[in-house]
BADO-8111 format. One record per residue: x negated, y, z of N, C-alpha, C in turn; residue in one letter. Coordinates in steps of 0.05 Angstrom, whole numbers, plus 5000, padded with zeros to 4 digits. Example, Ala and Ser with C-alpha at 12.3 -4.5 7.8 and 13.67 -1.06 7.14 Angstrom:
REM BADO-8111
473648865156475449105156473649345156a
474349555142472749795143474250015157s
***
This chain:
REM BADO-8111
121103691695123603621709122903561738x
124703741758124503691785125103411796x
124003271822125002971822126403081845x
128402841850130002861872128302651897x
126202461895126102351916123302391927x
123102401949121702401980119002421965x
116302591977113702471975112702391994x
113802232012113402102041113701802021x
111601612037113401312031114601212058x
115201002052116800982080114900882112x
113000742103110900702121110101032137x
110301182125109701512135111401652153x
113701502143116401582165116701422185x
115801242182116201092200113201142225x
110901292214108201302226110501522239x
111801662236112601942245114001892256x
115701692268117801602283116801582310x
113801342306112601312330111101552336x
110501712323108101962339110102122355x
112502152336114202382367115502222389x
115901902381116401792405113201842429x
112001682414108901752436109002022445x
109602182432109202532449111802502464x
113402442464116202492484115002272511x
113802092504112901952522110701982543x
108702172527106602262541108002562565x
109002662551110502902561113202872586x
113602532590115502492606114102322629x
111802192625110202082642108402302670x
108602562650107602842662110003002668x
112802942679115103082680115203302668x
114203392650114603632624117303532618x
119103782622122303762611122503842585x
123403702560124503802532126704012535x
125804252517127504392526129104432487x
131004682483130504662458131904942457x
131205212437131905472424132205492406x
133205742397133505862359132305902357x
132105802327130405902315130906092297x
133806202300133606522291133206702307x
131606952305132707182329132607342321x
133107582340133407862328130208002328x
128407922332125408062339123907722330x
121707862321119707732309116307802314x
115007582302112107652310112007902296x
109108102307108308302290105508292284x
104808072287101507982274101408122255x
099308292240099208372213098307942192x
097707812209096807552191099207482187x
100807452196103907302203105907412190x
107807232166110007342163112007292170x
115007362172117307172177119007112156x
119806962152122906962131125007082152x
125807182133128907342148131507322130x
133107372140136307422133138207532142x
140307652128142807892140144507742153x
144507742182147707652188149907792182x
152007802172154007992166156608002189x
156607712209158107802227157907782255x
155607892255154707972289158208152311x
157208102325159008292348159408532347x
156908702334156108962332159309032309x
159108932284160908882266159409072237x
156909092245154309102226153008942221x
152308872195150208752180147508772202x
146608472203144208462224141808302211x
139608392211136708202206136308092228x
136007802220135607582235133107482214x
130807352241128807212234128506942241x
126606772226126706572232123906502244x
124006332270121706362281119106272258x
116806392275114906352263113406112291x
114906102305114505972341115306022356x
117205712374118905832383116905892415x
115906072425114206192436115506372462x
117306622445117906722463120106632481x
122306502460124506412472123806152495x
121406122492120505822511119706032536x
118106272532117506412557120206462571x
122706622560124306752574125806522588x
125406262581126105972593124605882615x
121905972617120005982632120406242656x
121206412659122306612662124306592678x
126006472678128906342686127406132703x
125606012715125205882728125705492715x
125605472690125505262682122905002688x
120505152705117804972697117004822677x
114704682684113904662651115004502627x
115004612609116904532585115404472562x
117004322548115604322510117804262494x
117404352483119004332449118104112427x
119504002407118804012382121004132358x
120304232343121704362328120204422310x
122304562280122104642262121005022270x
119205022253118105322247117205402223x
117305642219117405812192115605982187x
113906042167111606182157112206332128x
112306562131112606602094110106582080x
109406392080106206402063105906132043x
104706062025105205912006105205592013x
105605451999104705152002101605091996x
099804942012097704812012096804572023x
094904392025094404252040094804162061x
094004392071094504382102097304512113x
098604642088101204782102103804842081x
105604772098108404772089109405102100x
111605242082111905402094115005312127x
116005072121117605012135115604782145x
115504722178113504562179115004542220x
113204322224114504142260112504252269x
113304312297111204452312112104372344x
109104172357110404212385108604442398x
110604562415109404742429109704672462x
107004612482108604652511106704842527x
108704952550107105082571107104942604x
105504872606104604802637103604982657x
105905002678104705252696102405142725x
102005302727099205242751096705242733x
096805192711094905122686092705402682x
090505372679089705602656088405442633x
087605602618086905472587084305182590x
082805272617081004982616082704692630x
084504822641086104502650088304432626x
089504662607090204542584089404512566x
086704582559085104472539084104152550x
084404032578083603742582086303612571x
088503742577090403572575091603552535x
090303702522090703672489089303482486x
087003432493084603232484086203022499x
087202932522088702692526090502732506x
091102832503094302802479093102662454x
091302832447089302702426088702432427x
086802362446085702062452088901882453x
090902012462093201922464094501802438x
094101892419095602042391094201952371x
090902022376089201932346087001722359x
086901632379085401472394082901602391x
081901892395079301972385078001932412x
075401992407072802022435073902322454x
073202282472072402542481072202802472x
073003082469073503222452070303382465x
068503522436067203792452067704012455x
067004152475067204572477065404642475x
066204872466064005192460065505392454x
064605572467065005902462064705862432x
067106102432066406292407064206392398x
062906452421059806622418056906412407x
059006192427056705932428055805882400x
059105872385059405702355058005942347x
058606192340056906322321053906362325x
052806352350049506362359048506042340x
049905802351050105592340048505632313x
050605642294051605632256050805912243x
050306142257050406342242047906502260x
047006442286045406592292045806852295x
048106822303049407292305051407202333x
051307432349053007462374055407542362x
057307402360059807492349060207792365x
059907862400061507962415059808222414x
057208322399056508542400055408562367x
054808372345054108432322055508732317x
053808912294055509112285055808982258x
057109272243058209172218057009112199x
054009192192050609162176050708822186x
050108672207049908482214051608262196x
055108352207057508182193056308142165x
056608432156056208422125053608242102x
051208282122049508062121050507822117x
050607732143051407472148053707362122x
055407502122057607392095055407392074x
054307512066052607572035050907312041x
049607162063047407032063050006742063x
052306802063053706452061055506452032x
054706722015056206711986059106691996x
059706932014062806982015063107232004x
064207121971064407301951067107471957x
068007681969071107841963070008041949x
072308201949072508491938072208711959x
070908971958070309091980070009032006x
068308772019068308672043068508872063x
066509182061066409262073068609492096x
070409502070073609542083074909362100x
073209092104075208922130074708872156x
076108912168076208902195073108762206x
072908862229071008602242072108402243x
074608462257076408062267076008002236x
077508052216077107932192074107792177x
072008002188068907842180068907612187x
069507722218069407422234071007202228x
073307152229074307012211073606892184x
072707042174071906992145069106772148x
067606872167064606732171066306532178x
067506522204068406242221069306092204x
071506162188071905892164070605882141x
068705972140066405922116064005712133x
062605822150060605762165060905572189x
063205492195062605362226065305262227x
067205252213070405062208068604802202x
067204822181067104602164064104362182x
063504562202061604332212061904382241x
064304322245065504202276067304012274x
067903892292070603702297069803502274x
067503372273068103142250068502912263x
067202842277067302572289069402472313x
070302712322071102802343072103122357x
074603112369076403402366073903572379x
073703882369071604082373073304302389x
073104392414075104582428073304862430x
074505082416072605322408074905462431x
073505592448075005772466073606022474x
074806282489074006472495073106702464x
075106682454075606882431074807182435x
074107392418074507642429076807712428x
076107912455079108082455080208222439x
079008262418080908342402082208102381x
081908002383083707702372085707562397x
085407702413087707512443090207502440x
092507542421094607642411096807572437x
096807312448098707352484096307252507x
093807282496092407132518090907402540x
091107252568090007452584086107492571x
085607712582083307812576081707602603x
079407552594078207422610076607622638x
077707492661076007632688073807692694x
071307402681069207462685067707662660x
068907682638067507822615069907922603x
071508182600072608272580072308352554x
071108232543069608252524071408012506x
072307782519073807562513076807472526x
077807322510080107302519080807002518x
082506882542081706682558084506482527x
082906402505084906322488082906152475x
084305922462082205652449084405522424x
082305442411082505272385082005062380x
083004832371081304532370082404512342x
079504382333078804272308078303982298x
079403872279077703612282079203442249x
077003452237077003322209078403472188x
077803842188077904002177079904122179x
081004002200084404132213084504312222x
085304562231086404682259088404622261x
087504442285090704292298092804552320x
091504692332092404732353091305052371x
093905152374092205462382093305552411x
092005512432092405542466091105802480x
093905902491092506122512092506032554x
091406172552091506222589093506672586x
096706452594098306652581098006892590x
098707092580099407332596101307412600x
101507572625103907572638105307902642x
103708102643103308362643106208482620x
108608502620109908622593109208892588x
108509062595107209322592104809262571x
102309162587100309052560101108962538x
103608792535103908672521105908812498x
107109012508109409252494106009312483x
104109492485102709512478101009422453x
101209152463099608932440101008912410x
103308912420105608962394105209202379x
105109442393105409632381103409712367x
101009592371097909622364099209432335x
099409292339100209072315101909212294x
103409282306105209542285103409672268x
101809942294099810052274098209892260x
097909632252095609532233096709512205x
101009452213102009442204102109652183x
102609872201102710152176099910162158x
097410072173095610262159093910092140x
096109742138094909582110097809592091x
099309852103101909802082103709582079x
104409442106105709242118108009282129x
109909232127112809292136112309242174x
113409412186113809462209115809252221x
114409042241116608822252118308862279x
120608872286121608982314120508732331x
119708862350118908842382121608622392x
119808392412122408182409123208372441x
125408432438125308612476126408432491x
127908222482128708022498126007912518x
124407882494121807742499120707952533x
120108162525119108392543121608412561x
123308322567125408392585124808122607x
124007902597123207702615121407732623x
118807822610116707872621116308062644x
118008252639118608422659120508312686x
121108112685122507932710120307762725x
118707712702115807532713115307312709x
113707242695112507072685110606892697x
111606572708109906502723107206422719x
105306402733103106342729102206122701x
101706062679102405902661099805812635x
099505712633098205632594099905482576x
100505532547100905422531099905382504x
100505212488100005122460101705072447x
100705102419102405042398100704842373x
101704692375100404422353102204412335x
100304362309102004352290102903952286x
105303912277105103552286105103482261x
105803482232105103482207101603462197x
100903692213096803562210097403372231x
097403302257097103132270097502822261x
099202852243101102552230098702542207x
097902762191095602692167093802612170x
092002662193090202562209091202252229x
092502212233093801972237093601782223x
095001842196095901632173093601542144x
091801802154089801862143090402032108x
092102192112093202392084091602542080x
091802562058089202782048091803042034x
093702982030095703242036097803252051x
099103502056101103582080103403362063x
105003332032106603332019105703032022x
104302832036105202542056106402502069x
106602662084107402692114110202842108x
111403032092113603152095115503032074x
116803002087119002792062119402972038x
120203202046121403412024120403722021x
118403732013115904052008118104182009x
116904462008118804762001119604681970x
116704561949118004521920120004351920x
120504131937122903901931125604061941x
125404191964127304151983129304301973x
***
């Protein structure tokens, strides 16, 4: 029998009362304006990792039946706000994932997201770690390359290993799948990174992993001094990934591109094909000011807070209750 009440106690809601007050606070001390969008639209991510929930509008303008999505982040609609000459902004809001319930994740789940212009990813990666010390009272946060962490923990150059190498490396940490050798590089990599080097960073203190390969940059500019990487970062800390930041890109041509690459990954793992947000690419194409942003998830932020060892503390009402 389903229960009708909360797996929050009330001490939890109330921990959650003060953390978005402290973030509205931190964010107004730094004139960051709250801004707020739908979170339905007509275009969606086309990550092959990423799903959306969707639904038919039946009475659009058109006077056709319309798919509408629900964000997965509200991202773009914060750019074309950015776009419009708004400066720097943040959100908190609700966002949507079609992927299951776990520990660490709700498929309906709070998310702040902000972008600070003049910024690139090393002046907003200082200013997360204040948010942090702000938020979880932690130390000082550390960095490292992508390349760093895998030379680090695995002893392989993520940015030139070939595929003999990857495949090693997984066999020598008992990362048992099925046909490894059909997956992507990004995917090895991935696969090592949260096997091999998730679990021994960020313990004591938030861990900021930046300069990704380019082929993982999904809106981040390619980095100037090495293209090889792309100017985007991750912070970790007490088995979390709290938080995923680019040094944005601004280019809509590249970026019509990046989508459409995403498409084809789409077709060729038998993935439904996602439309292109053009709203999105229509601002971009007006210009996009100079900018970095992030997206934190505030549900880990509050677990790590209150000290939860599941997401279903922190959320009054799971996808199972709600």
């Amino acid at each position: 029998m389903k229960s009708w009440q909360p797996t929050t106690t009330h001490e939890a809601r109330v921990a959650r009362a003060e953390l978005l007050r402290n973030i509205r606070e931190f964010f107004y001390a730094r004139n960051v304006l709250e801004v707020d969008t739908p979170l339905l639209s007509n275009g969606t991510v086309t990550d092959e990792h990423l799903d959306a929930f969707d639904t038919e509008f039946n009475f659009a303008q058109s006077g056709e039946p319309t798919r509408l999505y629900l964000q997965t982040s509200p991202e773009y609609a914060m750019k074309r706000l950015l776009c419009a000459h708004s400066g720097s902004i943040y959100q908190i809001c609700k966002a949507f994932r079609h992927e299951g319930e776990g520990r660490w994740h709700n498929p309906e789940f709070t998310m702040l997201e902000w972008y600070r212009l003049g910024f690139d990813h090393f002046a907003l990666m200082d200013e997360v770690d204040a948010l942090l010390q702000e938020t979880l009272a932690t130390s000082p946060a550390d960095k490292m390359t992508y390349q760093q962490a895998f030379q680090t923990y695995l002893n392989i150059d993520p940015l030139s290993a070939d595929d003999n190498v990857l495949l090693k490396a997984m066999e020598q940490q008992n990362i048992d799948i099925h046909a490894p050798q059909s997956l992507s590089d990004d995917s090895k990599l991935q696969l090592l990174f949260s096997y091999a080097i998730e679990p021994k960073i960020g313990i004591d203190k938030p861990c900021f992993i930046y300069n990704f390969p380019a082929s993982q940059a999904a809106l981040a500019k390619l980095s100037a001094t090495d293209e090889r990487v792309a100017e985007r970062f991750e912070v970790y800390f007490r088995g979390a990934e709290l938080a995923n930041g680019f040094n944005e890109l601004s280019a809509a041509s590249e970026q019509r591109q990046r989508f459409e690459t995403d498409n084809e990954k789409r077709r060729a793992a038998n993935l439904p094909v996602k439309p292109i947000d053009e709203n999105f690419l229509s601002a971009l194409d007006a210009g996009l000011p100079s900018c970095a942003g992030v997206a934190l998830g505030i549900d880990r932020l509050l677990m790590l807070k209150t000290n939860a060892k599941h997401i279903q503390e922190v959320i009054n009402f799971t996808v199972s209750r709600a």
